[in-house]
VMD Tcl script that draws the C-alpha trace (Angstrom):
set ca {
  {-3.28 26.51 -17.76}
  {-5.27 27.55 -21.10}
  {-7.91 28.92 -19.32}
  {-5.74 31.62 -17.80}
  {-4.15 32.08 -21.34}
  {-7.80 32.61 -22.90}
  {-8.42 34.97 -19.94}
  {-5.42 36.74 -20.13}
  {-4.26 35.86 -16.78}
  {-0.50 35.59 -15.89}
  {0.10 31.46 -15.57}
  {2.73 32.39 -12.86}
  {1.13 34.18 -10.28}
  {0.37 32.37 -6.61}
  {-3.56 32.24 -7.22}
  {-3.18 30.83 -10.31}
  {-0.98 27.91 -8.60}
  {-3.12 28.36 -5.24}
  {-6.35 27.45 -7.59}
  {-4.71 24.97 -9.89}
  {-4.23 23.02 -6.83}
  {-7.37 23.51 -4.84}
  {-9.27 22.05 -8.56}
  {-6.97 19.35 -8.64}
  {-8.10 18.00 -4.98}
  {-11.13 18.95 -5.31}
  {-11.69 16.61 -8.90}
  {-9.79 14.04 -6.50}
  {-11.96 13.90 -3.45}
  {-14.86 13.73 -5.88}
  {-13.73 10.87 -7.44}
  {-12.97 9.14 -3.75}
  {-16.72 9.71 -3.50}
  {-17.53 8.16 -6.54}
  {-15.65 5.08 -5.73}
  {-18.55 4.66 -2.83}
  {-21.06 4.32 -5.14}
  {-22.43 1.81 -7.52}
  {-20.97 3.08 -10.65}
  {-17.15 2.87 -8.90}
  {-16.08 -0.37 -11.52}
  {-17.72 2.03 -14.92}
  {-14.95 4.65 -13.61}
  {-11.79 3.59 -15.31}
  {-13.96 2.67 -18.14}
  {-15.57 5.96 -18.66}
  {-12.44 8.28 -17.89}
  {-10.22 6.26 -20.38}
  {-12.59 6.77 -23.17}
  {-13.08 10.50 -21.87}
  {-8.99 10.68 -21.91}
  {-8.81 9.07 -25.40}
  {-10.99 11.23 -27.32}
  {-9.71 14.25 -25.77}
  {-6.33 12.96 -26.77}
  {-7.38 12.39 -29.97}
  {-9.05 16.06 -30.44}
  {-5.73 17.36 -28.78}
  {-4.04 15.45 -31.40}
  {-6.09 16.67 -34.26}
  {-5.31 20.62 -33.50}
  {-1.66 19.72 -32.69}
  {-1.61 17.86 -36.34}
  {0.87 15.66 -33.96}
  {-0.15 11.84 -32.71}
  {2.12 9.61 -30.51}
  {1.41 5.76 -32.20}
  {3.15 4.99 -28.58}
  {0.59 6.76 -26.58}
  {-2.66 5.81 -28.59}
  {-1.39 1.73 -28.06}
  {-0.94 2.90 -24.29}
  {-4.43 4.14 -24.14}
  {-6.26 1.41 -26.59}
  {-4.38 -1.66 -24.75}
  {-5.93 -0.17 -21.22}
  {-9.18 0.32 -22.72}
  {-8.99 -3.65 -24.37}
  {-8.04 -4.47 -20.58}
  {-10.73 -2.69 -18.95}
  {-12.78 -4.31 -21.36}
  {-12.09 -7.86 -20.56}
  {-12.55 -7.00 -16.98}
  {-16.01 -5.77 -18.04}
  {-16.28 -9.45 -19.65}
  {-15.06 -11.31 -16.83}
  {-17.38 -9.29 -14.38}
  {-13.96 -8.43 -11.91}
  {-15.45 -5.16 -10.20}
  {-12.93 -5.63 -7.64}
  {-10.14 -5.42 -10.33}
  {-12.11 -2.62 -11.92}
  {-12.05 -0.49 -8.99}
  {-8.59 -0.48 -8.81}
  {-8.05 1.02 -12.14}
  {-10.65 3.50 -11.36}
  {-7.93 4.27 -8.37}
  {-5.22 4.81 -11.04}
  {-7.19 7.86 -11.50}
  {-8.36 8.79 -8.45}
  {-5.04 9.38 -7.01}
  {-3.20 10.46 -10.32}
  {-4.93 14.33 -8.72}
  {-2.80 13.76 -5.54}
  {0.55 12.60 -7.62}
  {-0.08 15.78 -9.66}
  {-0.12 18.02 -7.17}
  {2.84 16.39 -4.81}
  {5.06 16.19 -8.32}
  {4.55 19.71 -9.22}
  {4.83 21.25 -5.56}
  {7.13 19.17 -3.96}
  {9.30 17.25 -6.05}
  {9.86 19.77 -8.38}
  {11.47 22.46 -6.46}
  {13.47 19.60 -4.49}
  {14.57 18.06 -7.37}
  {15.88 22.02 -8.40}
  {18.28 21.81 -5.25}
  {20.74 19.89 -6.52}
  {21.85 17.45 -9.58}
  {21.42 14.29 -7.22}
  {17.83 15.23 -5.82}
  {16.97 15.89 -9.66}
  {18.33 11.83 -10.96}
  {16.44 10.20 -7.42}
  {12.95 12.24 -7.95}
  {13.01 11.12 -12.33}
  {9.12 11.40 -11.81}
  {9.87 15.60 -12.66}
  {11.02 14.63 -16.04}
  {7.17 14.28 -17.09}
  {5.82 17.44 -14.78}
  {4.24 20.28 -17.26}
  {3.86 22.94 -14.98}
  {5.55 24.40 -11.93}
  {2.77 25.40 -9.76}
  {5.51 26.23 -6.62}
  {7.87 28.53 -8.72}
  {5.45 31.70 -7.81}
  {5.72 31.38 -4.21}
  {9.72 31.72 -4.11}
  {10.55 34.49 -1.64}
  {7.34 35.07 -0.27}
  {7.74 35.66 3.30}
  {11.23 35.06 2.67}
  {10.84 31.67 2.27}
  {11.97 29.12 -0.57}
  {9.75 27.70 -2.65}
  {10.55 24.18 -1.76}
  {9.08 25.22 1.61}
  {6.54 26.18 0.38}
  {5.86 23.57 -2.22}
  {5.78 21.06 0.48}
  {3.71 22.84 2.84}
  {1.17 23.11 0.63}
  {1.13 19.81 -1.28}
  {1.10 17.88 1.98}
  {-1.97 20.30 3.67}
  {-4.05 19.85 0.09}
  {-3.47 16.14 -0.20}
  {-4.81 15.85 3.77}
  {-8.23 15.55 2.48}
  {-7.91 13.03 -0.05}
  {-5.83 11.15 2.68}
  {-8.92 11.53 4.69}
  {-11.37 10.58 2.13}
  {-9.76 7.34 0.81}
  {-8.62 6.04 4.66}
  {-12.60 6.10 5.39}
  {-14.35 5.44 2.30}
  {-16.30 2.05 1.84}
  {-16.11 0.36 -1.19}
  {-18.93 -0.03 -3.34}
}
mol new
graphics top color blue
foreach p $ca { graphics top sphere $p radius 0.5 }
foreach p [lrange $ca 0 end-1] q [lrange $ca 1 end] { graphics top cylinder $p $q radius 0.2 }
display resetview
């Protein structure tokens, strides 16, 4: 959502959201395809240290660091590093999933649960996983074609995820 801030672009328009999500698969389904190859068990491995230095950089021009989240990060990376040690690929692979899928839980979060959890006080407590959302990529599509934009929402995050669905029922594991 910075890019459309550095291109002056208004964050709650339908393309925005439309694009937002189409990215957001499309980073996902790579990834499914990267779990296919030989370098699936360096995946967790290389997008932790990615996701820790951008942190860290994030953290630097915020002047703002959570001690809670950089034990989060560096425990995972000390965890993925014993894996690397005890040669579990199999293991490895699976927290290269955690991030694989994290795309799909994105989008479903932010276009389904979201606007669900905005119809009522009891839908809000059972879907908690809105609590940590940052964006919400369904609010521009209220009232078009008259519809809500929980429709909506859920229309499109179930038709996006469909190819990730695809990908990861029919990929072969490395």
């Amino acid at each position: 959502m910075r890019v459309t801030g550095l291109l002056n672009i208004d964050n709650h328009s339908v393309w925005v959201s439309l694009i937002v999500v189409i990215v957001m698969i499309a980073v996902g389904c790579l990834l499914i395809k990267i779990t296919e190859t030989h370098f699936a068990p360096y995946l967790a491995s290389l997008l932790t240290i990615l996701t820790t230095i951008g942190y860290i950089i994030n953290s630097l021009i915020d002047k703002e660091m959570s001690m809670v989240c950089m034990a989060t990060l560096g425990s995972f990376l000390a965890v993925i590093g014993i894996l690397h040690l005890a040669r579990k690929e199999d293991l490895l692979m699976w927290a290269g999933d955690i991030y694989v899928f994290s795309h799909a839980v994105y989008v479903i979060a932010n276009m389904m649960c979201v606007p669900i959890a905005r119809l009522g006080e009891t839908a809000g407590k059972i879907l908690y996983i809105t609590n940590y959302t940052d964006t919400e990529l369904s609010s521009p599509f209220a009232g078009v074609f008259k519809l809500p934009e929980a429709v909506w929402g859920s229309f499109l995050a179930i038709a996006a995820i469909l190819p990730m669905a695809y990908l990861a029922l029919t990929r072969r594991k490395a």
